[in-house]
py3Dmol code that shows the C-alpha trace and the ligand (Angstrom):
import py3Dmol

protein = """\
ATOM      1  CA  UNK A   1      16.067  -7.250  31.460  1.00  0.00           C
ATOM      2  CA  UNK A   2      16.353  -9.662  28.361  1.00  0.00           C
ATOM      3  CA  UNK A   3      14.671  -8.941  25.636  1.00  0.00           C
ATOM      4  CA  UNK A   4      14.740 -11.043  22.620  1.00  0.00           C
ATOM      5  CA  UNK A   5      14.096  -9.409  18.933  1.00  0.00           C
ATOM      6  CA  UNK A   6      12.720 -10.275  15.698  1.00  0.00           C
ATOM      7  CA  UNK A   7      11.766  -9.013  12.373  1.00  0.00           C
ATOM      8  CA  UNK A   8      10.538  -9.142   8.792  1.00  0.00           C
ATOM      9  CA  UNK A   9      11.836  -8.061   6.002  1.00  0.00           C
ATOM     10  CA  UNK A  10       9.607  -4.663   6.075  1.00  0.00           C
ATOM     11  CA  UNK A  11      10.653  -4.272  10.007  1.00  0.00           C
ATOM     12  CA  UNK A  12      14.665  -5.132   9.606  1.00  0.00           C
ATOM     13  CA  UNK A  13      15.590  -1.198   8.870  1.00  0.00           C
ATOM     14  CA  UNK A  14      15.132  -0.227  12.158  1.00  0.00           C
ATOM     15  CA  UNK A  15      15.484  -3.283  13.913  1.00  0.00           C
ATOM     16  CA  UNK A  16      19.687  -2.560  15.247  1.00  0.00           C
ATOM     17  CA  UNK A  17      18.306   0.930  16.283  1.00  0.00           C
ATOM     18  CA  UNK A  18      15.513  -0.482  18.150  1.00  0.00           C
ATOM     19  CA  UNK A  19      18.368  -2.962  19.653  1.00  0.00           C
ATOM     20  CA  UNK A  20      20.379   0.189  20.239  1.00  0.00           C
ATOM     21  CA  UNK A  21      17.872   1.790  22.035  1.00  0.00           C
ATOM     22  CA  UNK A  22      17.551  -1.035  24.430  1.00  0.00           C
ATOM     23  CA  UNK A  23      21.453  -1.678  24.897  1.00  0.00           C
ATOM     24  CA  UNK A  24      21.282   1.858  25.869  1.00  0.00           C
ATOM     25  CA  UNK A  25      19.258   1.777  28.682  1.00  0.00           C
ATOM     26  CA  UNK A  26      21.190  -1.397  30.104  1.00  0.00           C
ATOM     27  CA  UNK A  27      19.251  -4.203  28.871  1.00  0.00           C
ATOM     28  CA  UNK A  28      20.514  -7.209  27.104  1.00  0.00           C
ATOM     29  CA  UNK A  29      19.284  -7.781  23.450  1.00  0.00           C
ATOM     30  CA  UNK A  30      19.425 -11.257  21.556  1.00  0.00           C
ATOM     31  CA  UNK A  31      18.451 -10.582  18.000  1.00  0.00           C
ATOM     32  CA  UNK A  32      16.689 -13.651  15.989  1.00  0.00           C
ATOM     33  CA  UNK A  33      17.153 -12.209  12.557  1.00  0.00           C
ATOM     34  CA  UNK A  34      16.585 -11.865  10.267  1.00  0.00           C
ATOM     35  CA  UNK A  35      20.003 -10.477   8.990  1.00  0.00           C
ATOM     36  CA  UNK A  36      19.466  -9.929   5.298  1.00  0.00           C
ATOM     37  CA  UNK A  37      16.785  -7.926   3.723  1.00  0.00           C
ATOM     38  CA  UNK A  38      15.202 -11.244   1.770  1.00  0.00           C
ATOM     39  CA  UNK A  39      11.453 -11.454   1.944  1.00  0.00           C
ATOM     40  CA  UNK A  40      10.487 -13.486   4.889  1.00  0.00           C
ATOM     41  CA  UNK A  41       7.386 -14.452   6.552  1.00  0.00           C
ATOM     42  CA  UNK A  42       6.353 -12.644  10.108  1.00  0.00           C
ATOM     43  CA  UNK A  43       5.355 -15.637  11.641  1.00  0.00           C
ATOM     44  CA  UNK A  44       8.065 -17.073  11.635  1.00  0.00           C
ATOM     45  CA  UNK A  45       9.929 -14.706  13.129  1.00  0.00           C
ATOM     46  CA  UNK A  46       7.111 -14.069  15.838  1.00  0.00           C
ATOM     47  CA  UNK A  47       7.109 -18.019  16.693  1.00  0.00           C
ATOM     48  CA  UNK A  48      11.476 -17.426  17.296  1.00  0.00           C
ATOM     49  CA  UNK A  49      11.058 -14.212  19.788  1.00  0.00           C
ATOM     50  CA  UNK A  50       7.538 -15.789  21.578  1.00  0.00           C
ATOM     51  CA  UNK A  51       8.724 -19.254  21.988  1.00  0.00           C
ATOM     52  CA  UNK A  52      12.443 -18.156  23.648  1.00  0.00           C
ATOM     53  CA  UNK A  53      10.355 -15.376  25.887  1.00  0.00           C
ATOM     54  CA  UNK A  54       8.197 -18.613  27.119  1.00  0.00           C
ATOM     55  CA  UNK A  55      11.390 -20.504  27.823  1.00  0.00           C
ATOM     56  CA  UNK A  56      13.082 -17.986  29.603  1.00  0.00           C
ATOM     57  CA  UNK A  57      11.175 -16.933  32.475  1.00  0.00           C
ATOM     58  CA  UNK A  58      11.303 -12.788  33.036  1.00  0.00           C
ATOM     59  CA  UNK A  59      12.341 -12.205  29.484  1.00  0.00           C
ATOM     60  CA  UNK A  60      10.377 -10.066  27.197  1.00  0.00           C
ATOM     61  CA  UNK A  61       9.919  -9.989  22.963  1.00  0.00           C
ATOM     62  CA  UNK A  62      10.404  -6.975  20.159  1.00  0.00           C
ATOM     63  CA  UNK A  63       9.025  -7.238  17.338  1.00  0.00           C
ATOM     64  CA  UNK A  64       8.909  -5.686  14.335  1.00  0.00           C
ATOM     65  CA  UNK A  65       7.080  -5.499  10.457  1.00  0.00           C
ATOM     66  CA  UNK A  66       5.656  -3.182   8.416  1.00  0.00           C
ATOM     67  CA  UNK A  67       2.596  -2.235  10.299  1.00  0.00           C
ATOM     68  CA  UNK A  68       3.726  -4.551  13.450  1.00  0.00           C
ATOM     69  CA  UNK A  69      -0.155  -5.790  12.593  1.00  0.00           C
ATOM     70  CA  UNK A  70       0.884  -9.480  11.332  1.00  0.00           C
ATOM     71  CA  UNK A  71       3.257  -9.463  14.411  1.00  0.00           C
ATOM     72  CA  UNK A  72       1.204  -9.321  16.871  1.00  0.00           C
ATOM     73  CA  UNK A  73      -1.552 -11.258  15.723  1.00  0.00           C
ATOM     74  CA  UNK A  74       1.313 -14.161  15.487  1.00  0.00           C
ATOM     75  CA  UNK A  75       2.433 -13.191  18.814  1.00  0.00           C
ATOM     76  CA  UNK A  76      -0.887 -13.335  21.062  1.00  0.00           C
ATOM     77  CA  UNK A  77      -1.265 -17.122  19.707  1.00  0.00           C
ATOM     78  CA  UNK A  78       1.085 -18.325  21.840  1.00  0.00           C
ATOM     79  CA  UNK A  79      -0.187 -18.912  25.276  1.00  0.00           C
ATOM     80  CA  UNK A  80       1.341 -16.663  28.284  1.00  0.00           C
ATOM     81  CA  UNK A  81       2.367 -13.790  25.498  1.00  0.00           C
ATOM     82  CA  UNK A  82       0.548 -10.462  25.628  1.00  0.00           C
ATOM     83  CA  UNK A  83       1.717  -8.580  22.506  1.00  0.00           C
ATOM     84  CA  UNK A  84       1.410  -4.347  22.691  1.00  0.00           C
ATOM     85  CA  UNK A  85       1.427  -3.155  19.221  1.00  0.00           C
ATOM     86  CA  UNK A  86       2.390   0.331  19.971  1.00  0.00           C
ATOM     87  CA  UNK A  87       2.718   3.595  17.491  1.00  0.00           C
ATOM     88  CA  UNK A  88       2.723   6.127  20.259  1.00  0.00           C
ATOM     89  CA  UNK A  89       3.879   6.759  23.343  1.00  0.00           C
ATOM     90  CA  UNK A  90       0.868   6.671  25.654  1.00  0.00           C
ATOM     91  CA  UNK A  91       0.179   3.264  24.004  1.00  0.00           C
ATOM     92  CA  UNK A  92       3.448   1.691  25.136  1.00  0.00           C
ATOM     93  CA  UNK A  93       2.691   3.300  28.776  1.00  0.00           C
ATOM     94  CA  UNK A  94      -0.723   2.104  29.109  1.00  0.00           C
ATOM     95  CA  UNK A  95       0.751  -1.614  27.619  1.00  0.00           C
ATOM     96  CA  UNK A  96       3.121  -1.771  30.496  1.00  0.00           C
ATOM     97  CA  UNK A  97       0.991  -0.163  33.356  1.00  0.00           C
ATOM     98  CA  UNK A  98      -2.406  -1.570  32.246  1.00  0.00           C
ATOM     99  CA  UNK A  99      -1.731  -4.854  30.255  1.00  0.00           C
ATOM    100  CA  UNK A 100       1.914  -6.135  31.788  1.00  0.00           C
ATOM    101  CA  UNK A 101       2.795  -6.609  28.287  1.00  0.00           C
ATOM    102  CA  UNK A 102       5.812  -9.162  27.635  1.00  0.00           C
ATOM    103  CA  UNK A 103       6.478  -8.412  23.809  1.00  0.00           C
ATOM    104  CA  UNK A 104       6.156  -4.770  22.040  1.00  0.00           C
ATOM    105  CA  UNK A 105       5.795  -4.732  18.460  1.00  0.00           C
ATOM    106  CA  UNK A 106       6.701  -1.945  15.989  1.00  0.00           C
ATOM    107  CA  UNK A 107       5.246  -1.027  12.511  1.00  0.00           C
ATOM    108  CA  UNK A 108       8.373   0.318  10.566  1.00  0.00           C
ATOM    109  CA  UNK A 109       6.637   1.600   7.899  1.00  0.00           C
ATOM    110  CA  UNK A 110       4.484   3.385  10.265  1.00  0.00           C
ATOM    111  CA  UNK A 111       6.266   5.083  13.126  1.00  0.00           C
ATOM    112  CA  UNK A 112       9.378   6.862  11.914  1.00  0.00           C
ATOM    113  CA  UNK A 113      12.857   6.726  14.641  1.00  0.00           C
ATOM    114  CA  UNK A 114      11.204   9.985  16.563  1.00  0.00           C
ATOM    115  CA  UNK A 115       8.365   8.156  17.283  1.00  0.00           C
ATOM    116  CA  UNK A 116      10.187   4.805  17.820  1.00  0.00           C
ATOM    117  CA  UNK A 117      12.773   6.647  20.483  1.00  0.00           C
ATOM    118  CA  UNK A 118       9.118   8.088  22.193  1.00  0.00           C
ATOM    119  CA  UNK A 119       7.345   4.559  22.308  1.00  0.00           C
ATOM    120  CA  UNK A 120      10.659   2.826  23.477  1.00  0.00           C
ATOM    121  CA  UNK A 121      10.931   5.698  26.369  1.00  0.00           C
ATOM    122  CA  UNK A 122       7.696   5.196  27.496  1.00  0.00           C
ATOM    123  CA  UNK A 123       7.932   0.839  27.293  1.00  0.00           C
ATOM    124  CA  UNK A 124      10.783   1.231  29.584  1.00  0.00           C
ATOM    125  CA  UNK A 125      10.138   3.320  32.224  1.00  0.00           C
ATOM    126  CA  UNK A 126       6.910   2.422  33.294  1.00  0.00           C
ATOM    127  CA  UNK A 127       6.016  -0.305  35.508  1.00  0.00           C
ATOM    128  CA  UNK A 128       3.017  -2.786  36.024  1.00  0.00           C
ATOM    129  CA  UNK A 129       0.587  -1.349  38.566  1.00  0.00           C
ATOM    130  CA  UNK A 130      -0.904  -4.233  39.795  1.00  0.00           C
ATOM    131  CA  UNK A 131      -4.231  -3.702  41.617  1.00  0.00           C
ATOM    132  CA  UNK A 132      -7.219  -4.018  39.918  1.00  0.00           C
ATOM    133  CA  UNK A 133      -4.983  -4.326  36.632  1.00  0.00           C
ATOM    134  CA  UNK A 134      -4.459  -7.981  37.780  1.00  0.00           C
ATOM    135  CA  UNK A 135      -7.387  -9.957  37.605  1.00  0.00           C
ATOM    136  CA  UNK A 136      -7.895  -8.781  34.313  1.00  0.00           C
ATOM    137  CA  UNK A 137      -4.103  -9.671  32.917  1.00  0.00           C
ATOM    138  CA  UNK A 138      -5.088 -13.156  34.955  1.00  0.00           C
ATOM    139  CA  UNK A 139      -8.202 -13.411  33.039  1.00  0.00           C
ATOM    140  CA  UNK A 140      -5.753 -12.923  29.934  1.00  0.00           C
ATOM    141  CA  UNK A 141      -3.926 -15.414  30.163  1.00  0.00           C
ATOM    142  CA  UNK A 142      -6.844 -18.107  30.901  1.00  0.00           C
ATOM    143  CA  UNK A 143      -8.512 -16.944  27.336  1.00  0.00           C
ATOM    144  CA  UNK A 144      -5.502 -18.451  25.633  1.00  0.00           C
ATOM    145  CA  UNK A 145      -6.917 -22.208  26.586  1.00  0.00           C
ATOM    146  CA  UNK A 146     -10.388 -21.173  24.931  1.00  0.00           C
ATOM    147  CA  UNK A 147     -11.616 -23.051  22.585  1.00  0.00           C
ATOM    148  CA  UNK A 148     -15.130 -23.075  21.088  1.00  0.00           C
TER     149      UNK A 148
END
"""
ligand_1 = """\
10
LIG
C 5.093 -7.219 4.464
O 4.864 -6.705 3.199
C 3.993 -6.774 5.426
O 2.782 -7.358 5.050
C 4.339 -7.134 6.852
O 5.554 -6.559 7.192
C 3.368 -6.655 7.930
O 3.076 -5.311 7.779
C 2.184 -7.502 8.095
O 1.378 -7.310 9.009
"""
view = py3Dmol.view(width=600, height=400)
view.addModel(protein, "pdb")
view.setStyle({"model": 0}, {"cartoon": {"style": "trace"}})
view.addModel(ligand_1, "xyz")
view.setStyle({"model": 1}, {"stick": {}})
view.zoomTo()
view.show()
């Protein structure tokens, strides 16, 4: 798998283990920066990782900031993303089996590398199930057109 990730300034410190921990398990990692610890804004960096997931078709998104909060509201803007933000392990399951999930975001300043290792354990090895998950993860992606 591809992943592409992206911080903020309060999300960089862990951001090459997190890359790490992917390499690790085989999968390829493009990181979007940042690369210094300057103060940045999340958005930003949530626009990079969502907008090359959306261009490259069966890709998926890290990211990470201080609570991962400001990341993932960024990140489920953008139509066809559905951002996990995950500080335990059972959440990062349940994002993958439940929810299909195509970004995971961290809160540094929350979950310390332990936890990280856990959550990143759990993202990875387990799968969509389908089923009656489905037509909910359809009905998703159709509220990102809404409008009122
Ligand atoms: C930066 O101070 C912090 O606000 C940001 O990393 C994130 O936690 C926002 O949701």
């Amino acid at each position: 798998m591809k992943y592409f990730i992206g911080a903020d300034h309060a999300g960089i410190k862990i951001k090459s283990f997190v890359k790490e921990l992917f390499e690790k398990k085989g999968h390829e990692v493009i990181d979007l920066g940042p690369f210094n610890e300057d103060r940045v804004d999340y958005p930003d960096f949530a626009q990079k990782v969502c907008e090359s997931v959306l261009e490259n078709e069966g890709t998926k998104g890290i990211l990470i900031c201080g609570t991962g909060l400001g990341m993932s509201m960024s990140a489920n803007k953008f139509d066809g993303i559905r951002a996990a933000l995950c500080h335990n392990e059972y959440s990062a399951a349940m994002a993958r089996e439940h929810n299909d999930a195509n970004v995971l975001c961290l809160g540094e300043r929350v979950s310390g590398q332990g936890t990280v290792e856990y959550i990143i354990d759990a993202w990875d090895s387990h799968k969509f199930q389908g089923g009656r998950h489905t037509g909910r993860v359809e009905k998703i992606n159709k509220l990102g057109s809404c409008r009122v």
